[in-house]
BALUMNU-451009 format. One record per residue: z negated, x negated, y of N, C-alpha, C in turn; residue number from 0; chain; residue in three letters. Coordinates in steps of 0.02 Angstrom, whole numbers. Layout:
residues N
[[Z,X,Y],[Z,X,Y],[Z,X,Y],NUM,'A','ala'] ...
***
This chain:
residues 126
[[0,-42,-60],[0,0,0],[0,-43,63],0,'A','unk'] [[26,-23,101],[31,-44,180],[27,-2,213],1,'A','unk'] [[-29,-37,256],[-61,14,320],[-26,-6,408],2,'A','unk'] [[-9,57,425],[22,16,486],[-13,56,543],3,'A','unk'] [[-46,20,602],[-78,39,661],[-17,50,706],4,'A','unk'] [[0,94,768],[28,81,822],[-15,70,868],5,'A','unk'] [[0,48,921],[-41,62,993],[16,44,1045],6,'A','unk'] [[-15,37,1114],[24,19,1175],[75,90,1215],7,'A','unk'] [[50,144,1179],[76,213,1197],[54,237,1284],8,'A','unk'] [[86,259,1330],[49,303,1357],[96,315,1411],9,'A','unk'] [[92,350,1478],[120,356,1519],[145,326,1577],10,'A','unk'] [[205,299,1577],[228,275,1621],[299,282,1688],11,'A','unk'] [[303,275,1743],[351,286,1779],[441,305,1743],12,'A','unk'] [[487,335,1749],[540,307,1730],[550,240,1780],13,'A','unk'] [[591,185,1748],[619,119,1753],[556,95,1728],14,'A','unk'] [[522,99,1720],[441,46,1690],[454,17,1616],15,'A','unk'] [[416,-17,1599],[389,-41,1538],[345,-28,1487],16,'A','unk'] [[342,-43,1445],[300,-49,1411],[289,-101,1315],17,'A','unk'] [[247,-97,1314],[250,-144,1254],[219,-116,1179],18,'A','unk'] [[242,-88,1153],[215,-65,1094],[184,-109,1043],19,'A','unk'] [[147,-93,999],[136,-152,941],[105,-115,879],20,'A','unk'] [[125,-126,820],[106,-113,763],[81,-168,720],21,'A','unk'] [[8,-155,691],[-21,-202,666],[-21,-183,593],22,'A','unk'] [[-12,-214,560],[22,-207,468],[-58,-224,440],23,'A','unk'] [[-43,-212,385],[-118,-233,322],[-122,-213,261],24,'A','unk'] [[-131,-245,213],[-103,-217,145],[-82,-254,96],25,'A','unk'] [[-22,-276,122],[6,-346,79],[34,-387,115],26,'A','unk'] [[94,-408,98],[127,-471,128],[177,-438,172],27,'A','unk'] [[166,-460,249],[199,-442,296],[251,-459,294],28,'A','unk'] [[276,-506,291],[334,-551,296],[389,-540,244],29,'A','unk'] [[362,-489,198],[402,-474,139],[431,-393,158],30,'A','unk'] [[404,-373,222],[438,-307,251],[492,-325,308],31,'A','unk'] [[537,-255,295],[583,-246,338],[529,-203,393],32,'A','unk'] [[558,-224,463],[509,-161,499],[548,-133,560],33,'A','unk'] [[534,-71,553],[562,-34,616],[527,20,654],34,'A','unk'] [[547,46,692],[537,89,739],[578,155,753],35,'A','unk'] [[564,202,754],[581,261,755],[530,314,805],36,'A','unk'] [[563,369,833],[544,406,875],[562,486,865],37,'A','unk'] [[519,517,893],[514,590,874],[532,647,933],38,'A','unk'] [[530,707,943],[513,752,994],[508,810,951],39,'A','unk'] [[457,839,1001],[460,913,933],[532,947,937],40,'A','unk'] [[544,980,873],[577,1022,840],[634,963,830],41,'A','unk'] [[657,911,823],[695,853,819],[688,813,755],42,'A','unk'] [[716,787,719],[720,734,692],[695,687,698],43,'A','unk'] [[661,641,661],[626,556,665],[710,532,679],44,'A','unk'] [[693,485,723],[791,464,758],[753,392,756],45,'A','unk'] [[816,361,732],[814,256,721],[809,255,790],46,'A','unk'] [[758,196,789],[762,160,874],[794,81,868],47,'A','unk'] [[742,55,798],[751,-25,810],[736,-60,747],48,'A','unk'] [[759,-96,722],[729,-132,667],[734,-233,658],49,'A','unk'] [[691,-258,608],[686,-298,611],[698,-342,551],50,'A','unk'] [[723,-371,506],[715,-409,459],[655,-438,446],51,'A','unk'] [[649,-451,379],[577,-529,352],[578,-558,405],52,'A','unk'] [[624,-600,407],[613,-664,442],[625,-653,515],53,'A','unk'] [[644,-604,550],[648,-608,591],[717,-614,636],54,'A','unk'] [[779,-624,584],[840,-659,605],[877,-601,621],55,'A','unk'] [[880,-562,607],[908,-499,599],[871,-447,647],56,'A','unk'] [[901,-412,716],[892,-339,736],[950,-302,743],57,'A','unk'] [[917,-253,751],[974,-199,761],[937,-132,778],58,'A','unk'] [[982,-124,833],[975,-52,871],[1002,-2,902],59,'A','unk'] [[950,41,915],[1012,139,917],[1048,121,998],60,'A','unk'] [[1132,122,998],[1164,117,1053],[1115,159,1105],61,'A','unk'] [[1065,186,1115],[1040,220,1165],[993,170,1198],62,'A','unk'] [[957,117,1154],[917,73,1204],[935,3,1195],63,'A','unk'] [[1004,-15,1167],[1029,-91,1170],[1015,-94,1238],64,'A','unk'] [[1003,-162,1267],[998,-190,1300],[958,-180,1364],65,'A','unk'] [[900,-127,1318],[833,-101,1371],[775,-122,1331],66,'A','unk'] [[797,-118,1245],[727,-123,1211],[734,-181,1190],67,'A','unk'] [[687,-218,1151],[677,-299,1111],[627,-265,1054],68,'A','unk'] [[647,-297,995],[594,-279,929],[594,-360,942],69,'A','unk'] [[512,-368,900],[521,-441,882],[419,-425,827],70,'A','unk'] [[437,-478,806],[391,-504,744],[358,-569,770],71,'A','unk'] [[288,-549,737],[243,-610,734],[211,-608,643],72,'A','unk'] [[257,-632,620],[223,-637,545],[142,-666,532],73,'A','unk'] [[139,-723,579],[66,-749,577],[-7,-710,602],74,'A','unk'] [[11,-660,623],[-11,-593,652],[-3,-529,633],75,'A','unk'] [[57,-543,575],[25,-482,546],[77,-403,588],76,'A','unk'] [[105,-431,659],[122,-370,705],[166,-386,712],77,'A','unk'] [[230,-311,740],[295,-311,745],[299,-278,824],78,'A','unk'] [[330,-273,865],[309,-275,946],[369,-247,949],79,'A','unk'] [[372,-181,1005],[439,-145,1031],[433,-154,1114],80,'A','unk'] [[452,-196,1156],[467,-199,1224],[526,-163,1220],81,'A','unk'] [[491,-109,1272],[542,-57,1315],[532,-50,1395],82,'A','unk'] [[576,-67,1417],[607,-79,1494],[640,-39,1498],83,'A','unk'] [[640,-18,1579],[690,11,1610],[694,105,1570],84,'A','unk'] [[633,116,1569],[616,171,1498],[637,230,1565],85,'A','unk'] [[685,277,1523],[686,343,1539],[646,384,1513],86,'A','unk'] [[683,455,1551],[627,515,1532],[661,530,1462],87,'A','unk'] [[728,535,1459],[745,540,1387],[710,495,1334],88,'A','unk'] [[682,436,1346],[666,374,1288],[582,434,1282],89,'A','unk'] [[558,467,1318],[483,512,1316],[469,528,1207],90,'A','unk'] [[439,522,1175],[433,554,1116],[352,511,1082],91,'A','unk'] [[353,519,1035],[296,481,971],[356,447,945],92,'A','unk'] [[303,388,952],[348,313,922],[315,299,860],93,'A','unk'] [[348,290,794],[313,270,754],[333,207,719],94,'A','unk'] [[294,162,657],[299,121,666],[327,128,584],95,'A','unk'] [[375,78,562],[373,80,478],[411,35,428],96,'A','unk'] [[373,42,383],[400,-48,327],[446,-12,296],97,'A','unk'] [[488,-78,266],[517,-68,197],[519,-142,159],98,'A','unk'] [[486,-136,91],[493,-186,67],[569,-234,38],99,'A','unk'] [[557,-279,73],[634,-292,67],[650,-383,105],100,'A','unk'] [[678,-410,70],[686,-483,77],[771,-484,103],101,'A','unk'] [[781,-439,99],[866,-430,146],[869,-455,225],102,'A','unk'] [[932,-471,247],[937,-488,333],[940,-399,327],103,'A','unk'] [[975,-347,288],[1011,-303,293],[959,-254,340],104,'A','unk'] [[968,-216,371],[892,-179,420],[926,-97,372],105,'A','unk'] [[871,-85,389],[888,8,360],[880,38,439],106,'A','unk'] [[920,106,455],[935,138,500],[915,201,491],107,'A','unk'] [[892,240,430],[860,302,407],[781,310,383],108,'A','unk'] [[758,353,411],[691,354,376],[682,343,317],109,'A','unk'] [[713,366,265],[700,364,189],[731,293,177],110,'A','unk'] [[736,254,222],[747,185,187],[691,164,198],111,'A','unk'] [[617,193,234],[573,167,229],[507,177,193],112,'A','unk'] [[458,121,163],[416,152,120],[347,177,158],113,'A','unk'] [[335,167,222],[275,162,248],[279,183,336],114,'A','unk'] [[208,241,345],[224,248,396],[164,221,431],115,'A','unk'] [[161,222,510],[91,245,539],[99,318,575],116,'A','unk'] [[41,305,626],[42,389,624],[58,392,715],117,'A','unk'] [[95,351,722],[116,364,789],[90,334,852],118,'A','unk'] [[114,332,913],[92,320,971],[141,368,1018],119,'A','unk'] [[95,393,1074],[145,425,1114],[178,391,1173],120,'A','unk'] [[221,420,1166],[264,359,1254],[272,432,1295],121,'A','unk'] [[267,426,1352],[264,475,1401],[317,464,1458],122,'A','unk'] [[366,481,1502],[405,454,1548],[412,488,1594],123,'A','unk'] [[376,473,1641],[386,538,1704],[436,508,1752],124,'A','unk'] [[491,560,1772],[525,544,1804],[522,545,1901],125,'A','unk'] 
***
């Protein structure tokens, strides 16, 4: 089992920042794929971002290329979503989630993943 924390949720300006972080526990971090995904009610869990093992590998939803950064600290255990320049559309529960997997390959669907947490909210007032 793997346990995953979010935090770094809360309300901020549109164009602002913020820094998310999910803290893992369980087994071997470094042996998960990890990503990020986001919600709104009555909506779908929608791909935001993901990360490879090692780190070499991201990939993300054409809606926040070149606003968001995923990145990994294996020695820590945490996988980190910087979001800039955040609209009111980017507003939902961010959640955080593994897949065990030694691939560069990232998964883009929920059911490619084995593990969730239970969310953080991002807020965006415009």
């Amino acid at each position: 089992q793997v346990q995953l924390v979010e935090s770094g949720g809360g309300l901020v300006q549109a164009g602002g920042s913020l820094r998310l972080s999910c803290a893992a526990s369980g087994r071997t971090f470094s042996d998960y794929t990890m990503g990020w995904f986001h919600q709104t009610p009555g909506k779908e869990r929608e791909f935001v971002a993901a990360i490879s093992w090692s780190g070499s590998t991201t990939f993300y939803a054409d809606s926040v290329k070149g606003r968001f950064t995923i990145s990994r600290d294996n020695a820590k255990n945490t996988v980190y979503l910087q979001m800039n320049s955040l609209k009111p559309e980017d507003a939902a529960v961010y959640y955080c989630a593994a897949r065990h997997s030694l691939s560069e390959i990232v998964g883009r669907l929920p059911g490619n993943y084995d593990y969730w947490g239970q969310g953080t909210q991002v807020t965006v007032s415009s």
